[in-house]
C-alpha positions as CSV (number, residue, x, y, z in Angstrom):
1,X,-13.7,4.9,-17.5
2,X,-12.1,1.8,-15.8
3,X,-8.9,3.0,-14.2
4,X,-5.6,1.5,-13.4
5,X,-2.4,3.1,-12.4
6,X,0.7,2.3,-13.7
7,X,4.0,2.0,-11.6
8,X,6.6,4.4,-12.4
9,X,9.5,2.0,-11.3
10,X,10.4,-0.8,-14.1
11,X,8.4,-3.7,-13.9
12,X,10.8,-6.6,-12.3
13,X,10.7,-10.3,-14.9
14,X,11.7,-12.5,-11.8
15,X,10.3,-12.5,-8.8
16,X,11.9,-15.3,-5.4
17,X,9.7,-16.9,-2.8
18,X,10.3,-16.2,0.6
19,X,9.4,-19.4,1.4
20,X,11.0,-21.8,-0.5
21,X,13.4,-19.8,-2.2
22,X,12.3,-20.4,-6.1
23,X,12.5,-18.2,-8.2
24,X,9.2,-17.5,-11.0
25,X,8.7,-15.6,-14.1
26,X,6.4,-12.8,-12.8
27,X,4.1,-13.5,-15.6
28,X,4.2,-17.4,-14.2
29,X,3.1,-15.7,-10.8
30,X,0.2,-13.1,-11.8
31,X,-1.5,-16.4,-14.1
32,X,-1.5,-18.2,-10.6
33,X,-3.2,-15.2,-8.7
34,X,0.6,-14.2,-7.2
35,X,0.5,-18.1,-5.6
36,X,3.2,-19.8,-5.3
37,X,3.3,-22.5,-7.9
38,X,5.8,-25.2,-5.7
39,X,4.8,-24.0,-1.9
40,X,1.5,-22.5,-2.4
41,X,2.8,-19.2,-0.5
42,X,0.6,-16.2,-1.3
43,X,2.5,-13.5,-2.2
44,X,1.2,-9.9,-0.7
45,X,-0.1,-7.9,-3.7
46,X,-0.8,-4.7,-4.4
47,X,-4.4,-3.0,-4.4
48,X,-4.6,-2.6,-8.1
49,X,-2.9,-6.2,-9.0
50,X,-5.5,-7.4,-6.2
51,X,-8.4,-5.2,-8.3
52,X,-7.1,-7.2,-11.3
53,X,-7.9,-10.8,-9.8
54,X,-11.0,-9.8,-8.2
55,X,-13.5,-7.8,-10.2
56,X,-14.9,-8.4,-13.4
57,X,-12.9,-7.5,-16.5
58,X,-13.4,-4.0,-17.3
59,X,-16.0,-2.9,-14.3
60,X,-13.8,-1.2,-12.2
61,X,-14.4,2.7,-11.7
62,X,-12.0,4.2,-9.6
63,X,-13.3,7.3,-7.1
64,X,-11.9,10.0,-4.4
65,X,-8.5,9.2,-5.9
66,X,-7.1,13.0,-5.2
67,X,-7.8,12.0,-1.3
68,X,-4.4,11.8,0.6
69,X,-3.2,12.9,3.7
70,X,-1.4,15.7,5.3
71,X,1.3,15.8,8.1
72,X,-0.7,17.2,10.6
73,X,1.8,17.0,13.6
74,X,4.8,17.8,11.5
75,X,5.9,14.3,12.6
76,X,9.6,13.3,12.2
77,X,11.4,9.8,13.2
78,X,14.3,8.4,11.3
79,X,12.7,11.1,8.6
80,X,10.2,13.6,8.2
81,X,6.6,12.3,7.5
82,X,6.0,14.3,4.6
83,X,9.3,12.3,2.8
84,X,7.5,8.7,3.7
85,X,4.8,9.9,2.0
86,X,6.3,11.2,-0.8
87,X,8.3,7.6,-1.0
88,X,4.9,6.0,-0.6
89,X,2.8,7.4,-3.6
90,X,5.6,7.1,-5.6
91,X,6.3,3.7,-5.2
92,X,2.8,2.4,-5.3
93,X,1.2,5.4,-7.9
94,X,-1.4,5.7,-5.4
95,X,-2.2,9.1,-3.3
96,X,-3.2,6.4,-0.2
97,X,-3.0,3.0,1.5
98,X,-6.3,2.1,0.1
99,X,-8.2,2.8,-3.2
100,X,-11.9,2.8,-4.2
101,X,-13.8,1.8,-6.8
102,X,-17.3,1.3,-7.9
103,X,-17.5,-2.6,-10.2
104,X,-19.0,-6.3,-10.4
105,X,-17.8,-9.0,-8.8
106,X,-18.8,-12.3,-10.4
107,X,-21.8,-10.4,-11.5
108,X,-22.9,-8.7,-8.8
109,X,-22.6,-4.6,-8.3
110,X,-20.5,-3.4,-5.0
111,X,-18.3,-1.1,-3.9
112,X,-14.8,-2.3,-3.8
113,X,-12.2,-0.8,-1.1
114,X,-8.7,-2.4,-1.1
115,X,-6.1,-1.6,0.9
116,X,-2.6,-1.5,0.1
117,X,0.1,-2.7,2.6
118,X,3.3,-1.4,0.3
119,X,2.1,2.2,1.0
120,X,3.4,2.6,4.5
121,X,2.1,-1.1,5.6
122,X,-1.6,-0.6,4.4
123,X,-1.6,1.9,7.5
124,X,-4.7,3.6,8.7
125,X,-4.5,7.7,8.7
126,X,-6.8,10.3,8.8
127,X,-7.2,10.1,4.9
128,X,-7.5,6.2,4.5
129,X,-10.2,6.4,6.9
130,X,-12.1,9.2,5.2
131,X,-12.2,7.1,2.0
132,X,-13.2,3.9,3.8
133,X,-16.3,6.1,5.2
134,X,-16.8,7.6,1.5
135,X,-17.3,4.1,0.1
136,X,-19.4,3.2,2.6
137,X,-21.4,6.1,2.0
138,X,-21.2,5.7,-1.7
139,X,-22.7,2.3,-1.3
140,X,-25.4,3.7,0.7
141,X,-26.1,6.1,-2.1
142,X,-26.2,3.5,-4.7
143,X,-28.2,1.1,-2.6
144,X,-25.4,-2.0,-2.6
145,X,-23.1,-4.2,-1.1
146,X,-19.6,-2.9,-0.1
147,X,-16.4,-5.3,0.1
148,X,-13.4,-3.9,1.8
149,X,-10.1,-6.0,1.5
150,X,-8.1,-5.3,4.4
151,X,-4.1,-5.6,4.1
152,X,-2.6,-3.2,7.1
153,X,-0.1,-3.5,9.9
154,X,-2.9,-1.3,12.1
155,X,-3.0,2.6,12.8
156,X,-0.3,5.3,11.3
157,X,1.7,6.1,14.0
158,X,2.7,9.5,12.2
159,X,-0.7,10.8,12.9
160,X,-1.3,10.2,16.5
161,X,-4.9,10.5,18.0
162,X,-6.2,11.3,14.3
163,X,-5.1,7.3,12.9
164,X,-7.2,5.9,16.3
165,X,-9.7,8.5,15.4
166,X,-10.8,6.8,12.2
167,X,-11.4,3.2,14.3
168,X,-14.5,4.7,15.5
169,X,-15.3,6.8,12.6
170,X,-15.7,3.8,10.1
171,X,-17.3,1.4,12.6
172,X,-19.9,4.0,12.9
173,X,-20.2,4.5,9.2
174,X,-20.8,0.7,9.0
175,X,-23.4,1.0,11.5
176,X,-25.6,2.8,9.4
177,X,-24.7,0.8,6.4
178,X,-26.6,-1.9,8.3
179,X,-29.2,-0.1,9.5
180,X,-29.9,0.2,5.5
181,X,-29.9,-3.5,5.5
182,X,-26.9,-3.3,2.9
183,X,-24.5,-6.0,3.5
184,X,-20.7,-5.7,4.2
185,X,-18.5,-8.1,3.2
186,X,-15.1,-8.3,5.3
187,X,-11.6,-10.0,3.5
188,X,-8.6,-10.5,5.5
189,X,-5.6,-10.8,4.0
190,X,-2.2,-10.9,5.0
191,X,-1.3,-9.1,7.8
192,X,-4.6,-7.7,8.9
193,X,-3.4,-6.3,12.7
194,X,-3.7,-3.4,14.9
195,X,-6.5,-0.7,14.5
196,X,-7.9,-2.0,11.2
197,X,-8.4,-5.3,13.3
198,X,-9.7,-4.0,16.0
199,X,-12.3,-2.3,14.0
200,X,-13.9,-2.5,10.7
201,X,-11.9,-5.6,9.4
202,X,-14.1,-7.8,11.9
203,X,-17.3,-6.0,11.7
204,X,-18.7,-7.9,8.2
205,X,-21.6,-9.5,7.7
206,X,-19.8,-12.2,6.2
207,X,-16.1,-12.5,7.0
208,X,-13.6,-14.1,4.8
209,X,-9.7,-14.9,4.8
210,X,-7.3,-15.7,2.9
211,X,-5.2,-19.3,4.0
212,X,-2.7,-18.9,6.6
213,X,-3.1,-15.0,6.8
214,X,-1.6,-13.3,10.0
215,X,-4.7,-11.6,11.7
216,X,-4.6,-9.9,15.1
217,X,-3.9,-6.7,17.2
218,X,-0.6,-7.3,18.5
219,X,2.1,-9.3,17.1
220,X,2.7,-12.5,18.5
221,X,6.2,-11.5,20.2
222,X,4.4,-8.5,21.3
223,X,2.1,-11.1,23.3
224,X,4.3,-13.6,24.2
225,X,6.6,-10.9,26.3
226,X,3.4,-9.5,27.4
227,X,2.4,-12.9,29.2
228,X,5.3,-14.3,29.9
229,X,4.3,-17.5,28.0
230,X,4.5,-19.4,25.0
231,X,1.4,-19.3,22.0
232,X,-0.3,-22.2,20.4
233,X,1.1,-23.4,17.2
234,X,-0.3,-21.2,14.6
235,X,-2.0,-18.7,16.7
236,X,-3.2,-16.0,14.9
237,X,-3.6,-17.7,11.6
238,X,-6.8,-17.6,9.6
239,X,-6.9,-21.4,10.1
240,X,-6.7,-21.1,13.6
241,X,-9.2,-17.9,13.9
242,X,-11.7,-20.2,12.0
243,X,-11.2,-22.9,14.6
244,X,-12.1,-20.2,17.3
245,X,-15.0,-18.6,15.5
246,X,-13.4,-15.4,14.5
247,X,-13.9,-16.1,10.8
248,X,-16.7,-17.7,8.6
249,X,-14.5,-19.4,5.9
250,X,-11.0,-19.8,4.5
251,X,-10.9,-18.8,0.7
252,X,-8.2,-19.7,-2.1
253,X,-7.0,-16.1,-3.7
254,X,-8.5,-17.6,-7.1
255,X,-12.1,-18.4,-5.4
256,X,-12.6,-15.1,-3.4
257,X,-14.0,-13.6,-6.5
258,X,-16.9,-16.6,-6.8
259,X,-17.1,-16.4,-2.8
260,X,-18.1,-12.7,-2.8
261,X,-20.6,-12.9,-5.6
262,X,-22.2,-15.9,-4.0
263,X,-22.5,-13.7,-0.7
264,X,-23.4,-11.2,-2.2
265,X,-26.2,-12.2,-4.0
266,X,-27.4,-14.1,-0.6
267,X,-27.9,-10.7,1.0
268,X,-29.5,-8.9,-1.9
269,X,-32.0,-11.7,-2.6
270,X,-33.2,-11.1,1.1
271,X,-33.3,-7.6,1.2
272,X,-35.5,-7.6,-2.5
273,X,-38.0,-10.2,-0.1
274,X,-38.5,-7.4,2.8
């Protein structure tokens, strides 16, 4: 059964761009892939808008979807944990920051992970990484590629030790995913920083971004009053990460979809040869 959740809130009709202020139909928006149609600023979407736009009509099979987390250090800021996460899976209809699903892209079978950065910043806690390693494991099972779509401000400060836990938990899993000769396919969108970063979101095969996506561990401020100097124009952009070699290609939101097949395909023709 393909699965999508539905919002609780009402559906806004208008929708402004940070960028240049216009204002857009949000039916205008979702036809151009959440682009903006007079800037070209890319809206951040959520996990199952980005599902939408990326898999093939009708293949998606959502999985582990009663995962979430707990409040394991009974950790309260501002508020108590347990109320953000409450907020959270209210807002976005989703028990997580990321959701799995088993589909096609352009043809080709994959597990699909996609994280969602309106549930608590697409941050990494104990539960997020346990159903990043159970789609890796799934794929393993199933003898495909996996495609993770990373959206995340880094590791869940809530959970302490346990969020920095799962950086080395999932880069393991991926290890053995390899060691299958499956591929991984890696997409950064915007922000991709902190522990999802400095871990699984740079360990694909093939690595693709979105254009001008922030990607890095710290923020830029963070840096800057760190060193005592000024950046580069466009540091930490996925124009300038090509530039360094970080990243293998810069992919319009619309193309991704073609991108990932075409990858895809590349790695499975060459493990059918061996």
């Amino acid at each position: 059964m393909v699965f999508f959740r539905k919002k609780k809130k009402k559906e806004k009709k208008w929708i402004q761009c940070k960028k240049c202020n216009e204002t857009f139909y949000v039916e205008e928006l979702q036809q151009n892939f959440w682009v903006c149609p007079n800037c070209g600023n890319y809206f951040r979407i959520s996990a199952y808008d980005r599902i939408k736009i990326t898999v093939d009509e009708g293949s998606f099979k959502e999985f582990d979807t009663r995962i979430t987390t707990k409040d394991p250090l009974k950790f309260v800021d501002l508020k108590p944990y347990k109320d953000r996460l409450k907020e959270a899976i209210e807002k976005t209809g989703s028990k997580e920051a990321v959701v799995n699903g088993v589909c096609t892209i352009d043809g080709e079978p994959c597990v699909l992970s996609v994280m969602d950065f309106s549930f608590l910043g697409g941050s990494m806690g104990y539960a997020t990484g346990e159903k990043i390693i159970r789609a890796i494991e799934k794929a393993m099972k199933l003898k495909i590629g996996l495609v993770i779509i990373s959206a995340s401000g880094g590791a869940r400060m809530q959970e302490g030790i346990l969020s920095l836990m799962q950086m080395e938990r999932v880069s393991a899993a991926l290890s053995l995913l390899g060691k299958q000769g499956l591929p991984y396919i890696s997409v950064l969108t915007d922000p991709t920083t902190g522990g999802v970063a400095a871990s699984f979101a740079m360990l694909g095969d093939v690595i693709l971004a979105e254009p001008n996506a922030l990607i890095g561990f710290a923020g830029p401020r963070v840096i800057e009053q760190t060193i005592g100097k000024g950046l580069p124009e466009g540091f930490q952009r996925s124009e300038f990460l090509l530039e360094k070699g970080f990243i293998d290609v810069i992919v319009e939101r619309k193309e991704l979809p073609k991108y990932i097949g075409k990858f895809l395909r590349y790695f499975s023709n060459n493990v059918k040869k061996k």
